[in-house]
C-alpha positions as CSV (number, residue, x, y, z in Angstrom):
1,X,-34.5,55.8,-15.7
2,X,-33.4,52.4,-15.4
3,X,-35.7,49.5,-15.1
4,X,-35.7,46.0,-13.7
5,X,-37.6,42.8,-14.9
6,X,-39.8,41.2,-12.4
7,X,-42.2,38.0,-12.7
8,X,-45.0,40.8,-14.4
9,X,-43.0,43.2,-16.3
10,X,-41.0,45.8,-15.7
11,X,-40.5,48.5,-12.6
12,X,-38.8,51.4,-12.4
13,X,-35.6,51.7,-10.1
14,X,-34.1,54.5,-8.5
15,X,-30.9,55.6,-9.8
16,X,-28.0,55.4,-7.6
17,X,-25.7,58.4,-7.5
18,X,-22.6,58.9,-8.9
19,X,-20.4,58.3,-5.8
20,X,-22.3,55.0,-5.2
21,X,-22.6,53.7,-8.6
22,X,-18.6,54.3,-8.5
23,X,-18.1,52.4,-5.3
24,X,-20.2,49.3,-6.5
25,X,-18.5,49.1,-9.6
26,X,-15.2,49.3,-7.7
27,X,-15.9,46.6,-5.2
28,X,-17.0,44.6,-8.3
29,X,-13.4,45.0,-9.3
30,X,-11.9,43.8,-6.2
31,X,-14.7,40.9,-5.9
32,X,-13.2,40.0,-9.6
33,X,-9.4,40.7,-9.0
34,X,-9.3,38.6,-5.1
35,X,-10.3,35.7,-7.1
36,X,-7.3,34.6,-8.0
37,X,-5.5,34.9,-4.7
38,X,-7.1,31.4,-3.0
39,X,-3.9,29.7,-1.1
40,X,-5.0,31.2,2.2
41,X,-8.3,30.2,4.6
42,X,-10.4,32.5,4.6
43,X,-9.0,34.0,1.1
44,X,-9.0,37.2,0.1
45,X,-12.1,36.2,-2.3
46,X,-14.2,35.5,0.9
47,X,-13.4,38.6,2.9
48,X,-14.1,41.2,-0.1
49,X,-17.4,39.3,-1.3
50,X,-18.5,39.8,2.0
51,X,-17.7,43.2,2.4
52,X,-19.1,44.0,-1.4
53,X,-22.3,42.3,0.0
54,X,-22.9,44.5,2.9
55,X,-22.0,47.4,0.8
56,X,-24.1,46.8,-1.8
57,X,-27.2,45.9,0.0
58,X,-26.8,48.9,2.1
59,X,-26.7,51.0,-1.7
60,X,-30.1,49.3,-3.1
61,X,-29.2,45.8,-4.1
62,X,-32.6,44.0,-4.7
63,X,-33.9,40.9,-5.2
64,X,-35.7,40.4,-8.3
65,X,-38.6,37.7,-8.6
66,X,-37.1,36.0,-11.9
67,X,-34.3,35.0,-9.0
68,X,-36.9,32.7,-7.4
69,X,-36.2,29.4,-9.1
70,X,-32.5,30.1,-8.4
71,X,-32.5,30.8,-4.8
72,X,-35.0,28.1,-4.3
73,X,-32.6,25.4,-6.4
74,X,-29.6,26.7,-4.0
75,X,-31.9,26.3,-1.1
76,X,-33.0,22.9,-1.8
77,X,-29.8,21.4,-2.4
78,X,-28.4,22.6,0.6
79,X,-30.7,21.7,2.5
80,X,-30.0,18.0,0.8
81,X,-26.1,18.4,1.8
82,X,-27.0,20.0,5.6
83,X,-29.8,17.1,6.0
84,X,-27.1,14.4,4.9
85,X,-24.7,15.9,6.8
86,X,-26.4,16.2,10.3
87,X,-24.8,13.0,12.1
88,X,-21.4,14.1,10.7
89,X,-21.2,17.9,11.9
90,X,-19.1,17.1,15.0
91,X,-16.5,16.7,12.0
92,X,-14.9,20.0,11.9
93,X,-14.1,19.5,8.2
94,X,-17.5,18.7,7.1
95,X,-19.2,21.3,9.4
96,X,-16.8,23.9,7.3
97,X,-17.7,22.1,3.8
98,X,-21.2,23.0,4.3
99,X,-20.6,26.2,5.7
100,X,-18.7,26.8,2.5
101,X,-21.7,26.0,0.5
102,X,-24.3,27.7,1.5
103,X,-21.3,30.7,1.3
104,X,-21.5,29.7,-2.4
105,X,-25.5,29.7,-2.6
106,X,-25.1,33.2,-1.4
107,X,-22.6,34.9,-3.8
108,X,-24.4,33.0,-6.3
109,X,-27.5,35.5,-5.9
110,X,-25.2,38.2,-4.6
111,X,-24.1,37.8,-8.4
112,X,-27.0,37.3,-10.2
113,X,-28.7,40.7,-8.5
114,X,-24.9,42.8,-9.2
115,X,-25.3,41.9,-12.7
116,X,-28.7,42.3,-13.4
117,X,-28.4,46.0,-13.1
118,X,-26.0,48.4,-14.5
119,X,-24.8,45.6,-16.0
120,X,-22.5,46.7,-19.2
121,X,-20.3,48.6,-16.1
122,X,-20.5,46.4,-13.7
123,X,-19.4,43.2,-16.2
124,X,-16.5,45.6,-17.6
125,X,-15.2,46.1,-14.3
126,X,-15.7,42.3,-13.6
127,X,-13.8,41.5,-16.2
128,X,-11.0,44.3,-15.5
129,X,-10.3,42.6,-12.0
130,X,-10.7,38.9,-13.3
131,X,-8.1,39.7,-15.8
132,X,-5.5,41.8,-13.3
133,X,-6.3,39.0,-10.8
134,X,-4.8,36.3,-13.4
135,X,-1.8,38.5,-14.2
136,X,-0.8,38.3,-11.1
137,X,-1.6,34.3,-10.6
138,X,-0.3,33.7,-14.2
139,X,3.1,35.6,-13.0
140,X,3.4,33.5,-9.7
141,X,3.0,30.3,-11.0
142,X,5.1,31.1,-14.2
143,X,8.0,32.4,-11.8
144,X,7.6,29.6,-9.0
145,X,7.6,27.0,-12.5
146,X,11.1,28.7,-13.4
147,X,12.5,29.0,-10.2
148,X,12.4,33.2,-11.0
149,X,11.2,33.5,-7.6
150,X,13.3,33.0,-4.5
151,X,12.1,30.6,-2.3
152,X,8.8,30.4,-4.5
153,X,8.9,27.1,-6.5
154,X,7.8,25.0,-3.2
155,X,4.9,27.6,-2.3
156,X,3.9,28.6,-6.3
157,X,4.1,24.7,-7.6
158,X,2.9,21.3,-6.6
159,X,3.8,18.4,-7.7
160,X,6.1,19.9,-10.5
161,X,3.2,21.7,-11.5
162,X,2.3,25.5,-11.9
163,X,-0.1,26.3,-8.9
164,X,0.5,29.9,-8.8
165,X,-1.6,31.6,-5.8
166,X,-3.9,28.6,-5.8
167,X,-4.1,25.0,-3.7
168,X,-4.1,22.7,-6.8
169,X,-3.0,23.2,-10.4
170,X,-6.2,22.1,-11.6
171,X,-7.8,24.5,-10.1
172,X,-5.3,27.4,-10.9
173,X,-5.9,26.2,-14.5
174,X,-9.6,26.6,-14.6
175,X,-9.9,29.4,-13.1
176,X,-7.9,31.0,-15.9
177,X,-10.1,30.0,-18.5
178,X,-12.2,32.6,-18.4
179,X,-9.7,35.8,-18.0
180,X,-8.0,34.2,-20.8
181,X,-11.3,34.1,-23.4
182,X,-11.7,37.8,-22.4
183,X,-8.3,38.9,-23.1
184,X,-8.9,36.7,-26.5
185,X,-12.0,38.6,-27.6
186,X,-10.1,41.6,-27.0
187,X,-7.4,40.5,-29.6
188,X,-9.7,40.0,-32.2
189,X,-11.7,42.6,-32.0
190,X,-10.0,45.7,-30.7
191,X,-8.0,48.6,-32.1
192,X,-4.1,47.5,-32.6
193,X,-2.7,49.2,-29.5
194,X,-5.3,47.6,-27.2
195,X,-5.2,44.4,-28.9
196,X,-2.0,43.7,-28.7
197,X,-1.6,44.5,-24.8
198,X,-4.1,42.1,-24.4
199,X,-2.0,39.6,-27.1
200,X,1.2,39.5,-24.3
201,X,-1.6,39.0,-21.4
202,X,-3.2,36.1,-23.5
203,X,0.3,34.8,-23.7
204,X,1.1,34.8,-20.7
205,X,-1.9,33.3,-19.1
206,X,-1.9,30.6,-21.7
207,X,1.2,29.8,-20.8
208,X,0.5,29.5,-17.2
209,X,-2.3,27.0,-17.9
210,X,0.3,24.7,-19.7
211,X,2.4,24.8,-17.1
212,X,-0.5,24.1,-14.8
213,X,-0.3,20.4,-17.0
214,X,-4.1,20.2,-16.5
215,X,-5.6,18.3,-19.1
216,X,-9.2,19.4,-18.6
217,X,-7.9,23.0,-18.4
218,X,-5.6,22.7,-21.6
219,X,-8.8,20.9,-23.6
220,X,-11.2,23.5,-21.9
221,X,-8.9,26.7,-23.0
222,X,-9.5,25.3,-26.6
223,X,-12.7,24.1,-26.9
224,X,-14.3,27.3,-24.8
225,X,-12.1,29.7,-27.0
226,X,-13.5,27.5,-30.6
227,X,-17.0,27.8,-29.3
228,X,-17.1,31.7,-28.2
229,X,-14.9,32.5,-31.2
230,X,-17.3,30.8,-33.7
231,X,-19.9,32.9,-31.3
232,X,-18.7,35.8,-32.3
233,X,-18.4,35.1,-36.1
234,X,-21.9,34.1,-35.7
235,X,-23.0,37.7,-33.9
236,X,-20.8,39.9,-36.1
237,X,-22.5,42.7,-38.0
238,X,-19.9,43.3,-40.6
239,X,-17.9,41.3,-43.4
240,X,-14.5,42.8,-41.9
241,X,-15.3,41.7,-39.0
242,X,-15.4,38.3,-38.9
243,X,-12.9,38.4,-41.3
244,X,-10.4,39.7,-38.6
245,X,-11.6,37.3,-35.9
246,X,-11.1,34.3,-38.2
247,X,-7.2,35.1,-39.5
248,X,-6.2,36.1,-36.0
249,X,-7.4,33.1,-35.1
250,X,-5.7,30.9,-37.6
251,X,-2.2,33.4,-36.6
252,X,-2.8,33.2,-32.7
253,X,-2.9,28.9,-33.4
254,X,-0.1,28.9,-35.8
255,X,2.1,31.4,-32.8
256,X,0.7,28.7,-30.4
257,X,1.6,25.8,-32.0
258,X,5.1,27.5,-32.2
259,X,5.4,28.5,-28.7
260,X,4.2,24.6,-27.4
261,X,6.8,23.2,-29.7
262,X,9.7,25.7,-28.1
263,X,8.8,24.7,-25.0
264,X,8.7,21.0,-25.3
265,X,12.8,21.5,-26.5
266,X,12.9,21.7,-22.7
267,X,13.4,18.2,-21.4
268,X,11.3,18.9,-17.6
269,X,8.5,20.2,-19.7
270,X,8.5,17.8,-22.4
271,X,8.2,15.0,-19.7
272,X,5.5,16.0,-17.8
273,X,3.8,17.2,-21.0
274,X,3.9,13.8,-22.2
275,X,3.3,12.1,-18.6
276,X,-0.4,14.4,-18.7
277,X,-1.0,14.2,-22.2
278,X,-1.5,10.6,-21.7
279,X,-4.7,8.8,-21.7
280,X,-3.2,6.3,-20.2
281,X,-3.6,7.0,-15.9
282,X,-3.0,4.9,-13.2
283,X,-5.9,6.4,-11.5
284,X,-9.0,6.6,-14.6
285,X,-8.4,2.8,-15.4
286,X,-9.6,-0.1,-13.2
287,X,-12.6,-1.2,-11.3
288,X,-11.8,1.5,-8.9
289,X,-10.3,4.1,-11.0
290,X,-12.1,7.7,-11.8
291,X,-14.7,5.9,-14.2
292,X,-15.4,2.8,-12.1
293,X,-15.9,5.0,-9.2
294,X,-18.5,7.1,-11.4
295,X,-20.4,3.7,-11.9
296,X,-20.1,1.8,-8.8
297,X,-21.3,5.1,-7.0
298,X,-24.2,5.8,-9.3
299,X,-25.0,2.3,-8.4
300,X,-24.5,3.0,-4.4
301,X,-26.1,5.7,-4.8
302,X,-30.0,4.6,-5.9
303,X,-30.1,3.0,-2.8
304,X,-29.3,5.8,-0.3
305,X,-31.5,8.8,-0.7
306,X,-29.9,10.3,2.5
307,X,-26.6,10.0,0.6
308,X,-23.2,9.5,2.9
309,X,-22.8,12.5,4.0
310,X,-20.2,15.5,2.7
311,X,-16.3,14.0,2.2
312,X,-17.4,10.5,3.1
313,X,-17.0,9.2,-0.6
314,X,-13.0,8.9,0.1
315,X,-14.0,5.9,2.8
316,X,-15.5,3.8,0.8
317,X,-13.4,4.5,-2.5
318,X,-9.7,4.9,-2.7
319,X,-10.6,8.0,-4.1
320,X,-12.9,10.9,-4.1
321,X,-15.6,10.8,-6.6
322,X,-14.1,12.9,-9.2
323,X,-17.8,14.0,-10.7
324,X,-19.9,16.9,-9.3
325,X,-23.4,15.6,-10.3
326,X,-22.8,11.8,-8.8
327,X,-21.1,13.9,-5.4
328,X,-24.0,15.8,-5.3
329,X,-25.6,12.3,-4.6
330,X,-23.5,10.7,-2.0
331,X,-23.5,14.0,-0.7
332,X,-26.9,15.4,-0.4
333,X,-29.4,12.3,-1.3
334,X,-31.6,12.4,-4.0
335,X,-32.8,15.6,-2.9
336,X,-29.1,17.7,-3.8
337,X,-28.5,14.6,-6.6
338,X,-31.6,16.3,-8.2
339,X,-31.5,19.8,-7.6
340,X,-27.7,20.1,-8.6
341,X,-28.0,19.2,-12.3
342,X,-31.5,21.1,-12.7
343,X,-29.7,24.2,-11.2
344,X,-27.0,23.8,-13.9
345,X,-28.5,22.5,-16.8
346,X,-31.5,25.1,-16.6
347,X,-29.0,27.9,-16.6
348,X,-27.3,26.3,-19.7
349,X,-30.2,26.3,-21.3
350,X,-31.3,29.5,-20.9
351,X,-28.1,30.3,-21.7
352,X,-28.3,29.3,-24.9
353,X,-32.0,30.4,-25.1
354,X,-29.7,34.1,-25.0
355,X,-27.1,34.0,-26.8
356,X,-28.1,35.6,-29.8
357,X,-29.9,38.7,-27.8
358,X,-28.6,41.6,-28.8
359,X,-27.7,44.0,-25.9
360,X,-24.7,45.9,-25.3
361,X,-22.7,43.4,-22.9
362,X,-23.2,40.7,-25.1
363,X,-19.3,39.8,-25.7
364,X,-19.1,39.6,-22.2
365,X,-21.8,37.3,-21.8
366,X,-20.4,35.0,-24.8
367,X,-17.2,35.1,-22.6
368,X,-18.8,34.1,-19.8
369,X,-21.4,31.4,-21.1
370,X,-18.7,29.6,-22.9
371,X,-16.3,29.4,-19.7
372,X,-19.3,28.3,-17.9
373,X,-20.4,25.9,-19.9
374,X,-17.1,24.4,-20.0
375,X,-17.0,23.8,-16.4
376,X,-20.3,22.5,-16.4
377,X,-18.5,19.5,-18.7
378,X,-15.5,19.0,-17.0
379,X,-18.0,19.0,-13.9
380,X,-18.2,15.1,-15.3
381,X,-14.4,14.7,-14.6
382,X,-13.7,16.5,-11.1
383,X,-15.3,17.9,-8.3
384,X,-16.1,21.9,-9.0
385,X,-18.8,22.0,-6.7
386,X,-16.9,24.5,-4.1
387,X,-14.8,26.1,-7.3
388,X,-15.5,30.0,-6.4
389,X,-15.2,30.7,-10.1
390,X,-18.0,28.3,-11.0
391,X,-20.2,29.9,-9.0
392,X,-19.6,33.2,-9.7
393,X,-20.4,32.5,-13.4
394,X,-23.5,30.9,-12.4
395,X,-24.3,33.8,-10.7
396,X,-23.3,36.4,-13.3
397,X,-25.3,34.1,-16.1
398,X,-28.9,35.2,-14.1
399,X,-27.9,38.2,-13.8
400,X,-27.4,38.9,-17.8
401,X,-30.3,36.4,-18.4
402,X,-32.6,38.7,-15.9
403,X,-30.6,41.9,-17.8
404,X,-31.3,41.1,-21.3
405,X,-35.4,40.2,-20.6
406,X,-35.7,44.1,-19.7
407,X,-33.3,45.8,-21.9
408,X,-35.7,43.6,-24.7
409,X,-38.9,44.9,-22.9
410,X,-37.7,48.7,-22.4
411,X,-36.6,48.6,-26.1
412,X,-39.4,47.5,-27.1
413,X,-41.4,49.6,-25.1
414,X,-39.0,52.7,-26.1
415,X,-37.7,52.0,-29.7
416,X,-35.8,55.2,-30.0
417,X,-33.9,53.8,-27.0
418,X,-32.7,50.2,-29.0
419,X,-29.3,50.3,-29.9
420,X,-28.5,50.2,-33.5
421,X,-25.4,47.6,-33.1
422,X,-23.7,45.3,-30.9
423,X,-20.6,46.4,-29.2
């Protein structure tokens, strides 16, 4: 029997049959695996989400009432961005943006209700599809990069740039942040033959995001793999264990540091390397450069509690705003400017509030948390308010949060039931 945690306690759900529970965890694949194909309008992401929606509220999906602060935050701020937005919806483009975020609101819950049940499957065959997915966007943009595909270095780059199948190469960069961590915590922690499969996928993703010549994705790939490495040291139940995850650490960054300094022989690379490496941007410095704008619009934007409106930042700045909290302002008036950073910051907390819970996904959910909460910093530098990735770890975080609350009350309530170790 499983069970489900509500605002009083726990209720019993009916178990799905085989056939079904096959089919969800399936579509849970395909939800994970279409989101790396983004270059198209609507994407392949969009299509299957909605189709794994119908599908799964027509199998049982419920709404739990621990989802009621989260579908009330998404509410609110959309409500801030439609409000703001109402004497600009003749504006094709900002009619779509907000379309597009009360899309996001929805696979936000879609994914916090998928993963709070079944949830060891379902985040396995999550993370199956995220990592096929990058593959397949890691290949593309290393190809278009080398000119390995014909025809494909104008359609799979941008701006010299690794782009694989996605619009911008900081996006394509972030995006495979996470599929990278979980191919990681596979090589430290997995049999020989399975680990190093997933050694040559960590390669090659990696070396898609430094072709990407992101900055926030190249400081996010280390600092989220530091933090959910030192995670797992901390979670380990055995000696050995750790020991493993700390000297394949120290080999995988020694093998890194060697494969960086290869590539850099190659004089394209090692020019835009050091052209992105550089602190030193045209568009960061200045009155009017990405941390003037920060301060000139947090300024702008005590005064306007209506906001400007969705996409109306560019008119009165050379550039966009370049930070999702203070573009949740402009955007939606205080009443989004307020409701964005509580929805995030209250899932970070409770994030951490989780993290040493032991139930039998948790290396996913240390996974997950630390590409999350990596976002939610470089949030400060770039606009990843309509990122698909972001929201689907938001999402997933509830879910687990919602999971682990009744696997501790069943356990509790069934001790025989507990499990004796962490995966």
């Amino acid at each position: 029997m499983a069970y489900a945690a509500t605002a009083g306690g726990l209720t019993a759900a009916a178990p799905a049959a085989p056939g079904v529970l096959a089919l969800q965890r399936a579509l849970v694949w395909l939800v994970g695996a279409s989101g790396a194909i983004v270059f198209i309008e609507p994407s392949p992401y969009e299509i299957v989400t909605l189709l794994a929606t119908v599908a799964f509220f027509a199998t049982g999906l419920r709404l739990k009432l621990a989802f009621m602060p989260l579908v009330g935050l998404l509410f609110l701020l959309n409500l801030g961005y439609t409000i703001s937005a109402i004497p600009l919806l003749d504006r094709s483009e900002v009619a779509n943006w907000i379309a597009t975020s009360w899309y996001m609101a929805v696979t936000v819950v879609f994914f916090a209700m998928v993963a709070s049940e079944d949830t060891a499957a379902r985040l396995d065959m999550l993370r199956r599809g995220l990592v096929a997915g990058a593959m397949v966007a890691s290949l593309a943009g290393i190809g278009g990069y080398f000119h390995l595909v014909p025809g494909g270095h104008d359609l799979l780059t941008l701006y010299e740039r690794a782009r694989g199948t996605f619009k911008d190469p900081n996006v394509f960069g972030a995006f495979l942040i996470l599929p990278a961590l979980l191919v990681l915590q596979s090589v430290v922690s997995d049999p020989f033959g399975k680990a190093l499969r997933n050694a040559i996928a960590f390669a090659v993703i990696a070396l898609a995001i430094l072709l990407a010549f992101s900055r926030a994705a190249w400081g996010g790939l280390v600092l989220t793999a530091a933090f959910m490495l030192a995670l797992m040291v901390l979670t380990s139940q055995s000696r050995a264990q750790r020991a493993r995850i700390v000297t394949i650490t120290v080999v995988a960054a020694i093998l890194g540091a060697m494969l960086i300094a290869v590539l850099l022989s190659f004089d394209s690379i090692a020019e835009m390397f050091k052209q992105r490496a550089s602190f030193d941007q045209s568009y960061d410095e200045g009155r009017f450069g990405r941390f003037g704008r920060h301060i000139l619009g947090a300024d702008m934007a005590l005064d306007l509690p209506f906001g400007i409106g969705p996409l109306q930042f560019h008119r009165y700045f050379p550039e966009d705003t370049h930070n999702s909290y203070l573009n949740a302002f402009m955007s939606g008036g205080w009443l989004s400017g307020v409701c964005y950073p509580a929805l995030v910051f209250t899932t970070v907390v409770m994030g951490f509030r989780h993290l040493l819970v032991r139930v039998p996904w948790q290396r996913c959910y240390l996974a997950i948390f630390a590409a999350f909460l990596g976002t939610v910093g470089e949030s400060f530098i770039i606009d990843t308010d309509h990122w698909r990735h972001f929201w689907m770890m938001l999402g997933a975080m509830w879910g687990m949060i919602a999971a682990a609350q009744a696997h501790k009350a069943s356990t509790s309530s069934y001790p025989s039931q507990a499990p004796t170790s962490p995966p």
